[in-house]
ChimeraX commands (.cxc) that place a marker at each C-alpha (Angstrom):
marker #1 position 72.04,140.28,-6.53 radius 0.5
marker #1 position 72.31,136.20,-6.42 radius 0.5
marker #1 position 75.19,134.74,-4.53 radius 0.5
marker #1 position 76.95,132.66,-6.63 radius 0.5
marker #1 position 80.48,130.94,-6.46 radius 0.5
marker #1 position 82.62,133.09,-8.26 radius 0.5
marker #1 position 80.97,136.32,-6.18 radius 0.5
marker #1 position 82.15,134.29,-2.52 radius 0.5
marker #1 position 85.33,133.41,-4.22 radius 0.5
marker #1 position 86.39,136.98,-4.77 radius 0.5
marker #1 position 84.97,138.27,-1.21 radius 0.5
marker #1 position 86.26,135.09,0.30 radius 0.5
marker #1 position 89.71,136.25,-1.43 radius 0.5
marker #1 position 89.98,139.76,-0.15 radius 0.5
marker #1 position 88.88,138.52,3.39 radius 0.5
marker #1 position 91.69,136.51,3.45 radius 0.5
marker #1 position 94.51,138.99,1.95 radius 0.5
marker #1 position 93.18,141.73,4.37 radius 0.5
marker #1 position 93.45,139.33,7.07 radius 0.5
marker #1 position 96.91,137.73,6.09 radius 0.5
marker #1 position 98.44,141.68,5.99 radius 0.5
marker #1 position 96.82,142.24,9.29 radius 0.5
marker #1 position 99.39,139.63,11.01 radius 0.5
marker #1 position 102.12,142.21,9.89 radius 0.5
marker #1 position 100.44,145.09,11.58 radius 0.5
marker #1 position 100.27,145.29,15.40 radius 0.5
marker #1 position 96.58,145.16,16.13 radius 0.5
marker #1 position 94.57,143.23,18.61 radius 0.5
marker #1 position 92.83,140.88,16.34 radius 0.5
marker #1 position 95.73,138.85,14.34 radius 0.5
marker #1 position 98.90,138.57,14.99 radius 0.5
marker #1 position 101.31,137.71,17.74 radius 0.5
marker #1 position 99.59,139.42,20.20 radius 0.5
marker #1 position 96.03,138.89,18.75 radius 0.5
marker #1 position 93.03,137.11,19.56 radius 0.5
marker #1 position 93.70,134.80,16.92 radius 0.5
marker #1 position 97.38,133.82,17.19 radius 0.5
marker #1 position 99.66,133.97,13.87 radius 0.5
marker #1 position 103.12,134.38,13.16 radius 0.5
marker #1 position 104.33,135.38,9.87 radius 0.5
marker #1 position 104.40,132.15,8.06 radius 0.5
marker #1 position 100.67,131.69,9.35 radius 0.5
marker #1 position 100.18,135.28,7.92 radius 0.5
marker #1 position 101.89,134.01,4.42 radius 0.5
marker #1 position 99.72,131.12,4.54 radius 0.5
marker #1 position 96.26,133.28,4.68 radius 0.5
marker #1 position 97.83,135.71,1.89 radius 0.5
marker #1 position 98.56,132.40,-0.45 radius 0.5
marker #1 position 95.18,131.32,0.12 radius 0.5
marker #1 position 93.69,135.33,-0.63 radius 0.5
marker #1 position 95.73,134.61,-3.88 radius 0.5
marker #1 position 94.40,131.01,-4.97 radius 0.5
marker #1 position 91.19,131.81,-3.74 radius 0.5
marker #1 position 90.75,134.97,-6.44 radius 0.5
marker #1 position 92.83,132.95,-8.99 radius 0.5
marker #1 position 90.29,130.29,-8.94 radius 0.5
marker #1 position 87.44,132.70,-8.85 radius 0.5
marker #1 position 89.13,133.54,-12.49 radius 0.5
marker #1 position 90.06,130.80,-14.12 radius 0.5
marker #1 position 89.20,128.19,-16.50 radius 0.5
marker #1 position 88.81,125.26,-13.58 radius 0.5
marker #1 position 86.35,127.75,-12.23 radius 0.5
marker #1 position 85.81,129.21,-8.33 radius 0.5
marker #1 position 83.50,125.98,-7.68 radius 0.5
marker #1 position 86.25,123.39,-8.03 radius 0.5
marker #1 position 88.81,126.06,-5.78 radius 0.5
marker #1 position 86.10,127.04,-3.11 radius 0.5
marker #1 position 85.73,122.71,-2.58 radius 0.5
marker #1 position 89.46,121.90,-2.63 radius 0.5
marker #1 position 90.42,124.91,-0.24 radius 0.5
marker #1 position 87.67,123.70,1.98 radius 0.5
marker #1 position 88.53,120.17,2.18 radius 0.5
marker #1 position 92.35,121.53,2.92 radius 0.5
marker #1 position 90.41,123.93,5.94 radius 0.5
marker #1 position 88.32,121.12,7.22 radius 0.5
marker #1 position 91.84,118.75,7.57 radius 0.5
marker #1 position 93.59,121.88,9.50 radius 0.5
marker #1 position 90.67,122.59,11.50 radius 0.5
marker #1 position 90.69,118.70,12.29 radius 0.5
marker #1 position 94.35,118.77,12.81 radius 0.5
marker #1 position 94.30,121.88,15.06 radius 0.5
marker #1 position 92.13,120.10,17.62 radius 0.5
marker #1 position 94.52,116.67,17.50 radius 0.5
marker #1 position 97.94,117.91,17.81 radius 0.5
marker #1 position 99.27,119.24,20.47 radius 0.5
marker #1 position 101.10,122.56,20.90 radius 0.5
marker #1 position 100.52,125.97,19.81 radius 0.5
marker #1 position 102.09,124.58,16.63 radius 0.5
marker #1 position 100.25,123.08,12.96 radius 0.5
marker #1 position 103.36,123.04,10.62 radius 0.5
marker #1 position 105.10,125.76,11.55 radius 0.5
marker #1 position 101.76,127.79,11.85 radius 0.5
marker #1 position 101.23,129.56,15.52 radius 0.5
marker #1 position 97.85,128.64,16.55 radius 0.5
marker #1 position 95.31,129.00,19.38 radius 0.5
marker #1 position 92.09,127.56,20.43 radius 0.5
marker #1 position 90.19,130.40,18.22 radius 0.5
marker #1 position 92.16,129.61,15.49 radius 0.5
marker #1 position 90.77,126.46,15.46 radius 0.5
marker #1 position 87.41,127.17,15.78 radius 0.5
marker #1 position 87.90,130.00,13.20 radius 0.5
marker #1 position 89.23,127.06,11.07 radius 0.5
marker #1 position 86.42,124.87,11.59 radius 0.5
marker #1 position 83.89,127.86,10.55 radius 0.5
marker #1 position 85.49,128.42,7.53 radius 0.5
marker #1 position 85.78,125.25,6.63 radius 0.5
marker #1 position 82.32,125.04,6.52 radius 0.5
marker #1 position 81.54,128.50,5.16 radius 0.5
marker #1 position 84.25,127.92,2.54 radius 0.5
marker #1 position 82.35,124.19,1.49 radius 0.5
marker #1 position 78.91,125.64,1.39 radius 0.5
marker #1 position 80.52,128.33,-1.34 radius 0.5
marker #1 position 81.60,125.10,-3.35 radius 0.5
marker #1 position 78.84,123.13,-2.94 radius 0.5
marker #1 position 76.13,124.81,-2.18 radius 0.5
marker #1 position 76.23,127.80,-4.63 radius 0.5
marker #1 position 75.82,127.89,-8.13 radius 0.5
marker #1 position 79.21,128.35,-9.97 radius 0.5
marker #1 position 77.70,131.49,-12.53 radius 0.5
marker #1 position 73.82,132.75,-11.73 radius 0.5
marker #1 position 71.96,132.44,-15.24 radius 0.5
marker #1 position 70.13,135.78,-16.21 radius 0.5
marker #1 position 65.85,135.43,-16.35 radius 0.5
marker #1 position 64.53,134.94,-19.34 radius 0.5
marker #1 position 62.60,137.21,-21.19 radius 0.5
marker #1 position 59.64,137.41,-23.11 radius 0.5
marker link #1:1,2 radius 0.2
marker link #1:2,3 radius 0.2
marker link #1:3,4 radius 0.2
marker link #1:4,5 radius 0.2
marker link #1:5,6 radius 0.2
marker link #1:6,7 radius 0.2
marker link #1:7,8 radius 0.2
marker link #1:8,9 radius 0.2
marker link #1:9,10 radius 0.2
marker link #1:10,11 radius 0.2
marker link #1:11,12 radius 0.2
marker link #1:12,13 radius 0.2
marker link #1:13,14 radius 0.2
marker link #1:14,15 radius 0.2
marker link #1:15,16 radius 0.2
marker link #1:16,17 radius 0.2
marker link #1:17,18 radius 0.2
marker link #1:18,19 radius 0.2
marker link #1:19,20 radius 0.2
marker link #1:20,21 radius 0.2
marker link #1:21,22 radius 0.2
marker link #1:22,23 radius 0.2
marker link #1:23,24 radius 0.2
marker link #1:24,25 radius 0.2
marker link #1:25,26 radius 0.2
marker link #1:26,27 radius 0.2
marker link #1:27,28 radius 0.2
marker link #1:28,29 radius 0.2
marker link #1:29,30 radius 0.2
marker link #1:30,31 radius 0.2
marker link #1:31,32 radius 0.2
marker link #1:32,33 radius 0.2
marker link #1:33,34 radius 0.2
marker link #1:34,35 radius 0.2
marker link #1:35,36 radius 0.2
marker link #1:36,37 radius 0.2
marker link #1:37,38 radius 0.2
marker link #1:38,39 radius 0.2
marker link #1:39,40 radius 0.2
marker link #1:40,41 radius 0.2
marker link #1:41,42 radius 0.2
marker link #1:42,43 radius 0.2
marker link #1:43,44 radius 0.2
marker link #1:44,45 radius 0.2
marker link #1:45,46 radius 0.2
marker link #1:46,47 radius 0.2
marker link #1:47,48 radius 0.2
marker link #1:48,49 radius 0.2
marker link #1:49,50 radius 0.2
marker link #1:50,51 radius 0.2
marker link #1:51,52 radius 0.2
marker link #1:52,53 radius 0.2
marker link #1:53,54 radius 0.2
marker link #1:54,55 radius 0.2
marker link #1:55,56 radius 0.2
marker link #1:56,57 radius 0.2
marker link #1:57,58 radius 0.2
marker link #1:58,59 radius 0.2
marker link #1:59,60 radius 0.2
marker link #1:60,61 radius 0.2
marker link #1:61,62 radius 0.2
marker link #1:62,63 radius 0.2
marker link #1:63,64 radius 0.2
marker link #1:64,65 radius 0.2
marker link #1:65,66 radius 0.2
marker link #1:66,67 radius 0.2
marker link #1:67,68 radius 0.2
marker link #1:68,69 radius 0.2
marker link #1:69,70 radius 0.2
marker link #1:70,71 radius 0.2
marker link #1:71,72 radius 0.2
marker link #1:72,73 radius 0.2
marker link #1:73,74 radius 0.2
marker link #1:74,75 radius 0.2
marker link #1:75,76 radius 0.2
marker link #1:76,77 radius 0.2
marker link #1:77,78 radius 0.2
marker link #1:78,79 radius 0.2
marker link #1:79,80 radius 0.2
marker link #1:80,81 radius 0.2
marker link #1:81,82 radius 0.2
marker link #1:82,83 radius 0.2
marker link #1:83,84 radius 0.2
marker link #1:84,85 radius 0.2
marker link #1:85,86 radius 0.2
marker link #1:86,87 radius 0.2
marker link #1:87,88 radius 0.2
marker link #1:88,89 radius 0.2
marker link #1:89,90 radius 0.2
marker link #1:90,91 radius 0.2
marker link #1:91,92 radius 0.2
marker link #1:92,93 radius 0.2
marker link #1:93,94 radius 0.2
marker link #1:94,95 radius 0.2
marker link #1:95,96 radius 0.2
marker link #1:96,97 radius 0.2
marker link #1:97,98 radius 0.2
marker link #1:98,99 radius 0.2
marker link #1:99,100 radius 0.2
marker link #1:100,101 radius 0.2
marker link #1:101,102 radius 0.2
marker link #1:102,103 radius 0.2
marker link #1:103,104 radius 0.2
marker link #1:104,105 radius 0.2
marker link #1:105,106 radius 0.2
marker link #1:106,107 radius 0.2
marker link #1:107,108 radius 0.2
marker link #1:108,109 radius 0.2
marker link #1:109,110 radius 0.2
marker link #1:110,111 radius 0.2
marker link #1:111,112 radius 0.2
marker link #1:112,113 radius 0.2
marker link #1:113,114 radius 0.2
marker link #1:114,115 radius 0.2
marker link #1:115,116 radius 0.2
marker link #1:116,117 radius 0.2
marker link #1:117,118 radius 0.2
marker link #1:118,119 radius 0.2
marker link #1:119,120 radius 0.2
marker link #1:120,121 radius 0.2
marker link #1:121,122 radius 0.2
marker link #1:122,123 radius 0.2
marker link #1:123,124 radius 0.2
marker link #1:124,125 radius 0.2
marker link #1:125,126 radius 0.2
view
């Protein structure tokens, strides 16, 4: 199987709904508690982008356009998260892995947009 854009989109997707229901269980990875530091709006937030994330990977505008713009919005929180000060982006508890986590999707998230193919074209045949 060939990566392509619409195939990271819809992993990319799930990752981030598992991850955004995670804040609402106790566990010692997200949440309050966690590693990575959320409350419940930050736990929205991930769930909202699971949701646009798979939409995109669906629709007409296609998952290369969604994978760039949802990057671009990752690589401004991840540059925000190191400027402002506070365990708080917007109403969004963070920590120090949070922002690094940020910053590596940011650039995972990018490479999906524009570095993968949007649809892998079958061989051709003889």
């Amino acid at each position: 199987m060939i990566l392509n854009a619409k195939t990271a989109a819809m992993v990319l997707g799930i990752v981030f709904l598992i991850v955004g229901a995670l804040g609402f269980v106790p566990n010692p990875i997200v949440g309050e508690n966690g590693i990575f530091l959320t409350n419940h709006t930050h736990d929205w937030v991930h769930i909202g982008t699971g949701i646009v994330i798979l939409l995109g990977a669906y629709s007409p505008l296609g998952a290369t356009l969604t994978l760039r713009v949802v990057g671009i919005v990752y690589a401004i929180v991840a540059v925000l998260g190191f400027v402002m000060p506070g365990d708080m982006l917007l109403g969004l508890a963070m920590n120090m892995a949070d922002h690094w986590l940020h910053v590596v999707l940011a650039i995972v998230i990018l490479y999906a947009g524009f570095g993968l193919p949007d649809v892998v074209k079958a061989p051709a045949t003889a």
